[in-house]
C-alpha positions in Angstrom: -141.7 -37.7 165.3 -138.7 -35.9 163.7 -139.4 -32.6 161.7 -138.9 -34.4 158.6 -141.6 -37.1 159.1 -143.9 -34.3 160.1 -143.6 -32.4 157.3 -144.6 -35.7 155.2 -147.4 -36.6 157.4 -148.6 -33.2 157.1 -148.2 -32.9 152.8 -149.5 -36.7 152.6 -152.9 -35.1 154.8 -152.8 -32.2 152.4 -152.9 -34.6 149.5 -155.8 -36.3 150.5 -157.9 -33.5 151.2 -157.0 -31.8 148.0 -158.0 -34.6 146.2 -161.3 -35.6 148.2 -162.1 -31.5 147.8 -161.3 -32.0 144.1 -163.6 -35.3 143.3 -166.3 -33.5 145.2 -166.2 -30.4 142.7 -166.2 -32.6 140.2 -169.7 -34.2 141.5 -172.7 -31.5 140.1 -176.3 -31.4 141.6 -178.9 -30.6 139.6 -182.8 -30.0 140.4 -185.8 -31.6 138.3 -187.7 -29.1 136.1 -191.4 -30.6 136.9 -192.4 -28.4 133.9 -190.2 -30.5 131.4 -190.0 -33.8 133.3 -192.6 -36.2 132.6 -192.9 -40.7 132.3 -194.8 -40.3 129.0 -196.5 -44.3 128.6 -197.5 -45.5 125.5 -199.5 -49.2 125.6 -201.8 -51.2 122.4 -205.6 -50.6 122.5 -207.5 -53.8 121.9 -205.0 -54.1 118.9 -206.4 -51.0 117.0 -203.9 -48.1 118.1 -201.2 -47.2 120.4 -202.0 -44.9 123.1 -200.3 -42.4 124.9 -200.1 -40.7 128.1 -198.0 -38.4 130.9 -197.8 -38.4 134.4 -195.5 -35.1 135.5 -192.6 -35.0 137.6 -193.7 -33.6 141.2 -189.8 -32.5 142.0 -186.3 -34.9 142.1 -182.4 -34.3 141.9 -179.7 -35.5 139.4 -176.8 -35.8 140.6 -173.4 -36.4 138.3 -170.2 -36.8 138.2 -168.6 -37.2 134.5 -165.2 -37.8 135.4 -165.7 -40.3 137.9 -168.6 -42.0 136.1 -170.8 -41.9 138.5 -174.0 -41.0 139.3 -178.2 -41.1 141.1 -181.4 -39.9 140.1 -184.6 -39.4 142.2 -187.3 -38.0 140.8 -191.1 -38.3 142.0 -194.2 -38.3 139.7 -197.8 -37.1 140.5 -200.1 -39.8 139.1 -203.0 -37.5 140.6 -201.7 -35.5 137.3 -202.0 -38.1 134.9 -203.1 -37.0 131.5 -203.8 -38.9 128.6 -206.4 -36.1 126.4 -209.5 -38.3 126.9 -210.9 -36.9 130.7 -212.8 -40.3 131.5 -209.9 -42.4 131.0 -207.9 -40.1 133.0 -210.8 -40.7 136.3 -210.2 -44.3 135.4 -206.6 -44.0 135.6 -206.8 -43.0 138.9 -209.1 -45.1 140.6 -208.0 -48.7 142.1 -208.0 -50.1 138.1 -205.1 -48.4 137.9 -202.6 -45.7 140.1 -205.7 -45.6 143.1 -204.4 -42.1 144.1 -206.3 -42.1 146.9 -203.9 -44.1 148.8 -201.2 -43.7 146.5 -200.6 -40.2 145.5 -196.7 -40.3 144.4 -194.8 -42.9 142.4 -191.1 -42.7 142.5 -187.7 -43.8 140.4 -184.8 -44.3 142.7 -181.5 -45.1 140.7 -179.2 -47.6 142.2 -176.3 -47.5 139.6 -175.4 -45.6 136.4 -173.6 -46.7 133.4 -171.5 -44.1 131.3 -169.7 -44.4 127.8 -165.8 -43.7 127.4 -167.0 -39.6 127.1 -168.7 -40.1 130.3 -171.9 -40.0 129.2 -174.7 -42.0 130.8 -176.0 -44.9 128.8 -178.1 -46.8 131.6 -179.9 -45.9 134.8 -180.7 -48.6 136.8 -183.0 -48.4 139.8 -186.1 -49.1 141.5 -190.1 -47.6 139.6 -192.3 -47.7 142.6 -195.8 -47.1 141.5 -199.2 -48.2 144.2 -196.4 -49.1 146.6 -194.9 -51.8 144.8 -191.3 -51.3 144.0 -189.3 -52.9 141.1 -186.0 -52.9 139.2 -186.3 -51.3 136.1 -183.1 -50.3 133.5 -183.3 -47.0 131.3 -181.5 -46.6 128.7 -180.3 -43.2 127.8 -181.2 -41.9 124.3 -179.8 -38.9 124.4 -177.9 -36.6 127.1 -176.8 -32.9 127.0 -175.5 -30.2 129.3 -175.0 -26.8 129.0 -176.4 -23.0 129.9 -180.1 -22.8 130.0 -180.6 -19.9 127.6 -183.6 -18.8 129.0 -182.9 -19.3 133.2 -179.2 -18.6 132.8 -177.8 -21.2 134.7 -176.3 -24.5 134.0 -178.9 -27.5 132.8 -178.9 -31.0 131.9 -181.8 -32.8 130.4 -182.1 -36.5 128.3 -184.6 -39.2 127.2 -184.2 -42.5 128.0 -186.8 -45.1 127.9 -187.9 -48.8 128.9 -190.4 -51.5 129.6 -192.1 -52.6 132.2 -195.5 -55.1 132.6 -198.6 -53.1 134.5 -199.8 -56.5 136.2 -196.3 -56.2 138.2 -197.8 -53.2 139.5 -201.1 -54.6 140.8 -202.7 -53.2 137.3 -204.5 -56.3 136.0 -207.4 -54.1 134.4 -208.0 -55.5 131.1 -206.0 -58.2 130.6 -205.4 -59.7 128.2 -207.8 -57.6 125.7 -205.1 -54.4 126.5 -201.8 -56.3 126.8 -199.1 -56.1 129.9 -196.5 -54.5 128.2 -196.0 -50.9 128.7 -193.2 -48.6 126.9 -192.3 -46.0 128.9 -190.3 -43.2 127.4 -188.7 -40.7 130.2 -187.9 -37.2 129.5 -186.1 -34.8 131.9 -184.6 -31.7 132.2 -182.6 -30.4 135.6 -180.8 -26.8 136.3 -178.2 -26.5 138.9 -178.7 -25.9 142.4 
């Protein structure tokens, strides 16, 4: 290989690796705040009000990349930690009726594929809810999105809302039916500081 050649090789390698070490700055990892992260649920009773509940994030990452448009989510709930302001309904929540935390102590949202706007900001997170072991697809869509320095932990944060629907009989939660109907709203709030 003449001199020549070499050098091009050698800038061509160069150009690669600067950009591969430039998309990976561009990609930002952030950690779940389990004090501001919750699946808040919200479901008709017997026609006469809506109810409401949490069930707290137990940890999770967000990771993002604006520029490429790209991005995944994990986060883990603790159903154990479900709360809902009436303390019997809570016990029932967690028996077999429901979450059965005894054999199922964590629920999980995987994302498989984000969707951004022309500002890069996400508008959908699509991914997989698994709650009693039983996984399914499930699409949320981003209300709101924001980044910037957390003014209280001083370092850089991200949080949003997004929300969406799923049916409780799809998760082997039958209890009720059809008096308290299948439809469930979820509404997902989250907040994340950098690693």
């Amino acid at each position: 290989m003449s001199k020549h050649a070499y050098f091009i090789a050698v800038a061509a390698v160069a150009t690669v690796l600067a950009a591969a070490t430039a998309a990976q700055a561009a990609e930002e990892t952030y950690s779940i705040d389990t004090n501001h992260t919750h699946a808040t649920f919200a479901f008709q009773h017997l026609g006469f009000s809506t109810f409401h509940g949490k069930v707290p994030a137990r940890g999770g990452t967000v990771v993002i990349d604006r520029e490429a448009r790209t991005g995944r989510v994990e986060v883990e709930f603790d159903p154990n930690a479900v709360a809902s302001g009436v303390p019997k309904f809570d016990e029932h929540l967690r028996s077999p009726d429901f979450f059965e935390v005894a054999k199922h102590p964590t629920a999980t949202f995987k994302s498989s594929r984000m969707t951004f706007d022309d500002k890069g900001t996400p508008k959908t997170v699509v991914g997989d809810l698994t709650i009693k072991g039983i996984s399914k697809p499930v699409t949320l869509q981003v209300n709101s999105f924001h980044c910037g320095n957390h003014p209280m932990a001083k370092v850089p944060a991200c949080g949003a809302n997004a929300n969406a629907s799923i049916k409780r009989s799809d998760y082997d939660m039958s209890f009720a039916l059809p008096a308290v109907p299948d439809e469930i709203k979820l509404e997902i709030e989250v907040e994340a500081m950098k690693k």
